[in-house]
C-alpha positions in Angstrom: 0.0 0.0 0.0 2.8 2.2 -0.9 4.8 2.1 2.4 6.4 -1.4 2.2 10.0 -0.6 1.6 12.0 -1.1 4.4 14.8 -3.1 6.2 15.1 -4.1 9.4 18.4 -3.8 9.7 18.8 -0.6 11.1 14.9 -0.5 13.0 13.8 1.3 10.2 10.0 2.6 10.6 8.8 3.0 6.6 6.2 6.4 6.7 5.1 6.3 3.4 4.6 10.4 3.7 8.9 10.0 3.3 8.9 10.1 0.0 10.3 12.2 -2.1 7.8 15.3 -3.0 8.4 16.4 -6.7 5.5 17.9 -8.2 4.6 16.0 -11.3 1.6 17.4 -14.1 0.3 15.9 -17.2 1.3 18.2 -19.7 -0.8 18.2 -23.2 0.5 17.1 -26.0 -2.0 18.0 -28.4 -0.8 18.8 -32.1 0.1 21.7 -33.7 -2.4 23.3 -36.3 -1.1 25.6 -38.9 -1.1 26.3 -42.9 0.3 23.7 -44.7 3.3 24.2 -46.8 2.9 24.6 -50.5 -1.1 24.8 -50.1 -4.0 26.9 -51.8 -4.3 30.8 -50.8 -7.8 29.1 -49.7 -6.2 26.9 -47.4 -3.9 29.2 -46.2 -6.4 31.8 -45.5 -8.8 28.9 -44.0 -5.7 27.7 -42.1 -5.2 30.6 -40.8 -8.8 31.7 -39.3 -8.4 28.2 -37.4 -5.5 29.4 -36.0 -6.9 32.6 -35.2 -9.9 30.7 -33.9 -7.6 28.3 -31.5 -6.1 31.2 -30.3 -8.9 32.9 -28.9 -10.7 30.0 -27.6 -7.1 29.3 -25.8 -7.2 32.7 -24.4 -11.0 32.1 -23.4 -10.2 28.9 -22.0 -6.9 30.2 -19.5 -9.0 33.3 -18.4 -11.5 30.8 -17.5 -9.6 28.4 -15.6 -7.7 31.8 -14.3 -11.5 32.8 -12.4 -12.0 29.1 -11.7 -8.6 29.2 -9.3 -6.3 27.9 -11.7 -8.2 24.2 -12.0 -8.0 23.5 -15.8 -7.6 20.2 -16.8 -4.6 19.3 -18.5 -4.5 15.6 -20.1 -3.0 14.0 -22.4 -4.4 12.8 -25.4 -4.2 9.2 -25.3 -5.9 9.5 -21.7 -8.6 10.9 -23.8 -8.2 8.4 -26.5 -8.9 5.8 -24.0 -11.4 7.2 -21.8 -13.4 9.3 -23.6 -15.3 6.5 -25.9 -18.6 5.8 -25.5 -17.7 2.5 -24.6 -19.2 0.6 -21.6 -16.7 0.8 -18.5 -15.3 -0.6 -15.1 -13.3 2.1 -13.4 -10.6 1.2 -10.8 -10.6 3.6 -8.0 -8.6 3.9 -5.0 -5.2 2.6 -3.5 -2.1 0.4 -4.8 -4.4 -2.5 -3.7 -6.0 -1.9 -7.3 -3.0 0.5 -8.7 -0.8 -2.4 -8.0 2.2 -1.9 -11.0 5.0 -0.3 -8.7 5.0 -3.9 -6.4 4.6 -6.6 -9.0 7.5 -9.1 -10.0 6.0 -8.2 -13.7 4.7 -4.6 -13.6 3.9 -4.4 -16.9 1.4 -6.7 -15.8 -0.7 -5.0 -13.3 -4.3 -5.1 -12.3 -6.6 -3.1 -14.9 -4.6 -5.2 -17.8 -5.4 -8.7 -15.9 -8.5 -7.8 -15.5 -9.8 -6.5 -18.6 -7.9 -9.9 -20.3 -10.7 -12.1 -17.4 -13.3 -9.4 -18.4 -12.6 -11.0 -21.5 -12.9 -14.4 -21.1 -16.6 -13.7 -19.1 -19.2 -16.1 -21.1 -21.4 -13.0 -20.4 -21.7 -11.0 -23.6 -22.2 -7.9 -21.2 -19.3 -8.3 -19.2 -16.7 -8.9 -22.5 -17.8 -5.5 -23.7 -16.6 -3.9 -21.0 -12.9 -1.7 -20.6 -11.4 -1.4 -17.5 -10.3 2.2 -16.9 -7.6 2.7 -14.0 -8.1 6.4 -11.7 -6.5 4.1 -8.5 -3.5 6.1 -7.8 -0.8 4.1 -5.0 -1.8 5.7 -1.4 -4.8 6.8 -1.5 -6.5 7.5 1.5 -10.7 8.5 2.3 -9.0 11.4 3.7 -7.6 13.1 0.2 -9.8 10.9 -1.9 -11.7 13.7 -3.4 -8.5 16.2 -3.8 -5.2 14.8 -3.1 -2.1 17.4 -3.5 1.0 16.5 -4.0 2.4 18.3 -1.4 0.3 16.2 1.6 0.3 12.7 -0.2 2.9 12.6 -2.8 2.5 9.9 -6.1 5.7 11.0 -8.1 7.7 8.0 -7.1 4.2 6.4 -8.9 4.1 8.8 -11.7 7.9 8.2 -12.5 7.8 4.8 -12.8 4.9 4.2 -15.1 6.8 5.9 -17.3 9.8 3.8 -17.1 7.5 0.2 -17.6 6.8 -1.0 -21.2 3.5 -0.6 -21.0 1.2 -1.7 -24.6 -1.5 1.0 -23.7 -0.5 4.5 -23.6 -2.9 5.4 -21.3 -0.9 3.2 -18.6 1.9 5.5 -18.5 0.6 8.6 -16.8 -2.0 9.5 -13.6 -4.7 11.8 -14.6 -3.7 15.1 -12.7 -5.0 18.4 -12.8 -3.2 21.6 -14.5 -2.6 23.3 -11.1 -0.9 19.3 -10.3 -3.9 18.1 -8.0 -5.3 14.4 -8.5 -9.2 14.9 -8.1 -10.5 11.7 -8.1 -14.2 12.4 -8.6 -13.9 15.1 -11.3 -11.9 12.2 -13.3 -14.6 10.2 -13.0 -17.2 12.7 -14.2 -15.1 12.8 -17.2 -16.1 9.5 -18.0 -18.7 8.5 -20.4 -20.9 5.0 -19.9 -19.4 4.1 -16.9 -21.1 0.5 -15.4 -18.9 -0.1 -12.8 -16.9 1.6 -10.1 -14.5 -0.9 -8.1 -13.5 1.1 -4.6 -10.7 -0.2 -2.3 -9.4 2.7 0.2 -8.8 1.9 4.0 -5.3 0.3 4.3 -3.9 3.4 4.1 -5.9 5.3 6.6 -4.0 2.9 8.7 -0.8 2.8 7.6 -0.4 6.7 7.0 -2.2 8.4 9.4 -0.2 8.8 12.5 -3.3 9.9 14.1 -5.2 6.7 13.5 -2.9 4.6 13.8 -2.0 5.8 17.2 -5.5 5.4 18.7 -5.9 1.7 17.1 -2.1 0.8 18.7 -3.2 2.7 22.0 -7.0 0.7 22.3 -4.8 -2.3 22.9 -4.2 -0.2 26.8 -6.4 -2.0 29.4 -9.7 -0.1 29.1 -9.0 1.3 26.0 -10.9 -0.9 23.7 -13.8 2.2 22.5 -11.1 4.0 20.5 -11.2 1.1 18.4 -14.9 2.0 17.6 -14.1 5.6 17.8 -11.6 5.1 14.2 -14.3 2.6 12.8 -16.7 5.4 13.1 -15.0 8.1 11.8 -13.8 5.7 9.2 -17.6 4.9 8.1 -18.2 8.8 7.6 -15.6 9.1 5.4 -16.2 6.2 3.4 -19.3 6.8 2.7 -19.2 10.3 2.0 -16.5 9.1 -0.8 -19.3 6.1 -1.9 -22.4 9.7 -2.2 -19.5 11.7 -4.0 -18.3 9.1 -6.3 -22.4 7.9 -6.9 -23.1 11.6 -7.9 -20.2 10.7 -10.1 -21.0 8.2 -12.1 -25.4 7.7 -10.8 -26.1 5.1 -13.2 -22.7 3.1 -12.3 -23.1 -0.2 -10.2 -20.2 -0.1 -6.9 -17.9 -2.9 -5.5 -16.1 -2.3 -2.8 -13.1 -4.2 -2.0 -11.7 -5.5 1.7 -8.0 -5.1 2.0 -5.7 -8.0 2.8 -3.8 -9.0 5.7 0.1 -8.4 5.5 2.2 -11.2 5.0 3.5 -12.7 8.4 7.0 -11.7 7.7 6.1 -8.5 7.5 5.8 -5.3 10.1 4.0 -2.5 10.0 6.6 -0.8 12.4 9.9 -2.9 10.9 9.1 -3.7 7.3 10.4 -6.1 5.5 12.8 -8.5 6.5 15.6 -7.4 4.0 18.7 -5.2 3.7 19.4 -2.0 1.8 19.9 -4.2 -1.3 16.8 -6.0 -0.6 18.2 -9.2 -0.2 16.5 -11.4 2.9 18.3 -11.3 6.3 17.8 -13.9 9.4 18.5 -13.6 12.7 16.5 -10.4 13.4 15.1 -11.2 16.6 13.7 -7.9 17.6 11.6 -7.5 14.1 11.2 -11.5 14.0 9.4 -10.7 17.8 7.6 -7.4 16.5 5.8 -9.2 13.6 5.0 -12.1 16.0 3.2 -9.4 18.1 1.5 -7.5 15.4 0.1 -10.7 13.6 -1.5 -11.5 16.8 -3.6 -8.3 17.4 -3.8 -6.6 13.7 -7.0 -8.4 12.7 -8.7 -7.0 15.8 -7.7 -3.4 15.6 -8.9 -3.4 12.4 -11.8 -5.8 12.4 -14.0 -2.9 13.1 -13.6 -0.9 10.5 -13.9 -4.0 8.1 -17.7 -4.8 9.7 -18.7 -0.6 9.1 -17.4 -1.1 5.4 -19.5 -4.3 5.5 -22.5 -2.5 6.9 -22.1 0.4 4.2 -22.0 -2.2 1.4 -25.2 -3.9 2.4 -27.0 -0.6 2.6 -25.9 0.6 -1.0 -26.9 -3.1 -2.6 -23.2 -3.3 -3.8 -20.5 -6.5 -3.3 -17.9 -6.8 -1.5 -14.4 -8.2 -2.4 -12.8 -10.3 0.7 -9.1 -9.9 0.0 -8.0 -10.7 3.7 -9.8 -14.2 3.5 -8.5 -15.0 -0.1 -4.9 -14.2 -0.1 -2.8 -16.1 2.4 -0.4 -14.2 4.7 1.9 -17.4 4.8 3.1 -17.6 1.4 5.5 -15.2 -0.2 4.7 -15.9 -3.4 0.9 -13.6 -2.5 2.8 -10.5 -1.8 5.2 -8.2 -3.9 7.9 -9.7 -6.1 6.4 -12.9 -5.1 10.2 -14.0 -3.0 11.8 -12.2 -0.2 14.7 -11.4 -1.5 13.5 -10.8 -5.0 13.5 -7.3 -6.9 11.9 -6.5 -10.3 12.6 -4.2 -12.9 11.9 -0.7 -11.3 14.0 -2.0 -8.4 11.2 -2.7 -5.9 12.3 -5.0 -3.3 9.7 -7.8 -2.5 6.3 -6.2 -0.1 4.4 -8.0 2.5 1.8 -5.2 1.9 1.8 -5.3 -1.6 -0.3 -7.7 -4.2 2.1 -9.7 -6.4 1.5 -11.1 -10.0 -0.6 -13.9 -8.7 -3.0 -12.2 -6.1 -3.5 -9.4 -8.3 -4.8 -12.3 -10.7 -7.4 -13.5 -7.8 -8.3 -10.0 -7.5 -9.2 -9.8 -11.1 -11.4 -13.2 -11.0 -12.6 -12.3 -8.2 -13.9 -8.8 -9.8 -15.2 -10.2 -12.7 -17.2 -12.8 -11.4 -18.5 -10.0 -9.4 -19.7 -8.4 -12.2 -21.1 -11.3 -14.1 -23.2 -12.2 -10.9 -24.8 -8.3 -10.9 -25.1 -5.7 -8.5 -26.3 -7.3 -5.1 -25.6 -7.0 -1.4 -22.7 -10.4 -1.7 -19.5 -10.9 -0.2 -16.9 -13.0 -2.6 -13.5 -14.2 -1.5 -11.6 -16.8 -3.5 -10.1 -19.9 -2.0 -6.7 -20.5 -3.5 -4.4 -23.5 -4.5 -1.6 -24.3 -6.5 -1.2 -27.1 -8.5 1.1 -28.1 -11.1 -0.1 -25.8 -13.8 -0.3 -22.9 -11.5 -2.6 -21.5 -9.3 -6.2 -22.1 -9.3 -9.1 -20.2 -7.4 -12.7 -21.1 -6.2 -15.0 -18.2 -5.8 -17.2 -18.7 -2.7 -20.2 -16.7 -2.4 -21.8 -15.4 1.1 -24.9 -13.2 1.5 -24.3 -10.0 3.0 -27.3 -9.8 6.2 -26.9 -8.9 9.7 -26.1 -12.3 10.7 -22.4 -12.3 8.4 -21.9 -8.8 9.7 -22.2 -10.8 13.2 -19.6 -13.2 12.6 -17.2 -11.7 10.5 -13.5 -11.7 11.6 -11.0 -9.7 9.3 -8.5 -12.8 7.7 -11.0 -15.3 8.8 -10.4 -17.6 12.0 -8.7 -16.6 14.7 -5.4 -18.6 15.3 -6.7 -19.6 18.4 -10.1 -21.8 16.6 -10.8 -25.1 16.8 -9.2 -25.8 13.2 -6.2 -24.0 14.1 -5.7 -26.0 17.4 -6.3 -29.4 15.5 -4.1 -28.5 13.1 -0.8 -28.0 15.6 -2.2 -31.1 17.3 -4.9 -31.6 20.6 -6.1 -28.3 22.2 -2.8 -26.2 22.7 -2.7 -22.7 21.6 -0.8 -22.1 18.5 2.1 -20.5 20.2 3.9 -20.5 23.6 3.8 -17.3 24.6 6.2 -18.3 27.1 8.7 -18.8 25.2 8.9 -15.7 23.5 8.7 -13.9 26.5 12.5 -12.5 25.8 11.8 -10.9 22.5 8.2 -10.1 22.8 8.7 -7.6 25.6 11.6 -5.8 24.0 9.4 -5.6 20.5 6.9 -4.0 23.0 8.9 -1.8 24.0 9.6 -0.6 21.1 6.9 -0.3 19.5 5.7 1.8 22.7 8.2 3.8 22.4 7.5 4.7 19.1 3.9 5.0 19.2 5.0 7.7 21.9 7.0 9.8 19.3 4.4 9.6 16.8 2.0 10.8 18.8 4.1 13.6 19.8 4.7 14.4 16.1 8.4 12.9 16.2 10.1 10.1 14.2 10.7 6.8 15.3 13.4 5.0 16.8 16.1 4.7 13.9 14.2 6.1 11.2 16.4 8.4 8.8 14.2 10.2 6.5 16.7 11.7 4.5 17.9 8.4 4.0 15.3 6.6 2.8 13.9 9.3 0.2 17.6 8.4 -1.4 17.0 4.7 -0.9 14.4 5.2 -2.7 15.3 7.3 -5.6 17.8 4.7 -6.3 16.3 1.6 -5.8 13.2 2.0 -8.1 13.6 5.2 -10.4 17.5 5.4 -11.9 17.3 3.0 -14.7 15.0 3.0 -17.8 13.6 -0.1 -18.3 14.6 -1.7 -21.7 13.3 -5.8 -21.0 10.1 -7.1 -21.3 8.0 -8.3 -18.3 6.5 -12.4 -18.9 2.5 -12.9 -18.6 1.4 -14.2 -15.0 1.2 -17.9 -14.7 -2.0 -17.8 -12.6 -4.4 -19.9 -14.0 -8.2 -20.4 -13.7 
């Protein structure tokens, strides 16, 4: 979700805010119009009204945009090209859960091109009509959903690399921004003709870059502290669905889907990062992050559980489905998340995410999305239940009705480790771990992370983290080379 690169190795805290802010803006690149050389008097004299014409509908249009605050809309052709067709559409929206390039081991593979090719494939005749339109821009939040500036959430790192990837489609290779370089999500939309579908995924990264939030969810887990929890659900649920009334006003005669973020992978901490070194290459013997991501698999899916059962409730009272990410990929296996290997960095040099999709669960997201589609617009959760096999990976899509009674028993990621499966599967009725015997390592990753849930909320940095530092990082780990190879199709198969 844009904050995933990290190394443990020095107690580095990744705050996706860090990186670095250079304003980028979509420049038009409209032709020129003049006479033509060699032609009739006529058509120079015609030739030349157009230009006097173009001239003063340009002046027209910059004094306009001048009263309007500087807001014009400056887009590139082959954005226009591509969106601008009266042809029917399913519009990505959101976070790097949907604009997923930047993570993948393949980037040039990435979500709206996956799932337009299973669009595709749909034995509906409705459904293979349809063109998948990306607006999802890597961190968005509910917070900046409607006008995100570059200067409070920046998406250059984003902007640069699309255009370093290979991509087919032109209109892959740049965000839709604003002239005065502000991404509103909504006005995009509007821009849009025929649009049948919206897909929504934003959440993770209220979480993840709000210090604000995530202090109160890390402090509910203080004896007595528990309402805080419900405090960020409900401020959460405004939010959200003043985004869903927004982007409905939008697009009115669009259908919705929201999506459910996944869990991290187990290797992974939201207060450590990835297990990995400058050079992304895995380390072992961390005991301190090994201990902190011990800790935070334990009590994530309850801090956030909340929120996940308002988006729930919001879903059934707009009709729409619902994508279950965190019961569909599994936090176990690597191959899920990022690169798809710790240790493993792709083209843009992007080290391998534990809160990223990879080439494969960006393909379950895709199925899962189109069947979602092909089944209508009704109040239905879908998660995908995943296995691999020798020809790759397959996926069943299960289907659950979205009533009070689901909204009851809903866990974020599924069982608790602490069920009855769980417990059978490590053998009798023991809990799946010791606490006991962690008891060294657990209490100095709880002090850390105490200690820097302090500074945060103070407004400080935490312990060991050099912003400075990891801008450069990561400047140089994902944006110095062009890329000149050619990315492979996923192997995920249906």
């Amino acid at each position: 979700m844009g904050h995933a690169m990290g190394s443990t190795s020095n107690l580095a805290f990744v705050l996706p805010e860090s990186l670095p802010r250079l304003v980028t803006t979509r420049q038009s690149t409209r032709p020129h119009h003049g006479t033509v050389p060699g032609g009739s008097a006529s058509q120079s004299t015609a030739s030349a009204s157009t230009a006097a014409w173009l001239c003063a509908a340009t002046v027209a249009t910059v004094a306009m945009a001048h009263r309007r605050g500087s807001k014009a809309r400056v887009v590139s052709p082959a954005v226009l090209d591509g969106t601008a067709d009266n042809a029917p559409k399913v519009v990505l929206m959101g976070d790097s859960v949907l604009d997923n390039f930047f993570w993948l081991e393949t980037p040039k593979r990435h979500l709206r091109l996956q799932l337009q090719d299973a669009l595709a494939k749909s034995r509906n005749a409705k459904v293979k009509q349809l063109k998948c339109v990306n607006l999802a821009v890597d961190q968005m939040t509910t917070f900046d959903f409607v006008e995100r500036k570059p200067q409070d959430n920046p998406w250059d790192v984003y902007a640069k690399a699309r255009r370093m990837v290979a991509f087919e489609d032109d209109e892959d290779k740049e965000y839709v921004v604003d002239g005065d370089g502000v991404i509103r999500s909504v006005e995009n939309l509007k821009q849009l003709k025929n649009v049948k579908w919206v897909v929504l995924s934003l959440g993770g990264n209220d979480v993840y870059l709000n210090a604000e939030v995530k202090g109160k969810l890390v402090s509910s887990l203080l004896p007595q502290s528990e309402g805080k929890r419900k405090e960020v659900a409900q401020e959460f649920a405004k939010r959200l669905k003043g985004v869903l009334e927004k982007v409905k006003a939008g697009a009115p005669d669009a259908s919705l889907i929201l999506v459910v973020p996944y869990q991290p992978h187990q290797d992974f901490s939201l207060m450590m990062g990835a297990p990995i070194n400058d050079e992304g290459k895995r380390i072992y013997g961390d005991i301190l992050g090994d201990g902190t991501r011990v800790l935070e698999r334990q009590v994530l899916p309850d801090l956030v559980n909340p929120m996940v059962i308002e988006m729930i409730a919001l879903g059934r009272e707009m009709g729409c489905p619902i994508i279950d990410l965190s019961q569909t990929l599994d936090p176990s296996n690597e191959e899920h998340y990022g690169t798809g290997e710790i240790g493993k960095v792709n083209e843009l040099g992007t080290p391998w995410s534990g809160a990223e999709p990879s080439d494969v669960s960006s393909d379950f997201t895709a199925q899962l999305l189109a069947h979602a589609i092909a089944e209508g617009s009704k109040a239905s959760v879908y998660r995908g239940l995943c296995r691999q096999e020798e020809r790759g990976w397959t996926m069943t899509v299960k289907e659950e009705k979205n009533d009070w009674i689901f909204e009851k028993d809903y866990r974020f990621g599924g069982k608790p480790v602490s069920s009855t499966i769980s417990r059978k599967r490590q053998g009798g009725e023991k809990p799946m771990f010791k606490l006991g015997a962690f008891d060294s390592f657990l209490a100095g990753a709880g002090v850390v992370i105490l200690i820097n849930i302090a500074l945060l909320l103070q407004g400080g940095s935490p312990l060991g983290f050099d912003r400075e530092e990891f801008e450069r990082q990561l400047e140089s780990q994902g944006l110095k080379e062009k890329i000149t190879t050619t990315a492979t199709a996923s192997k995920t198969t249906t």
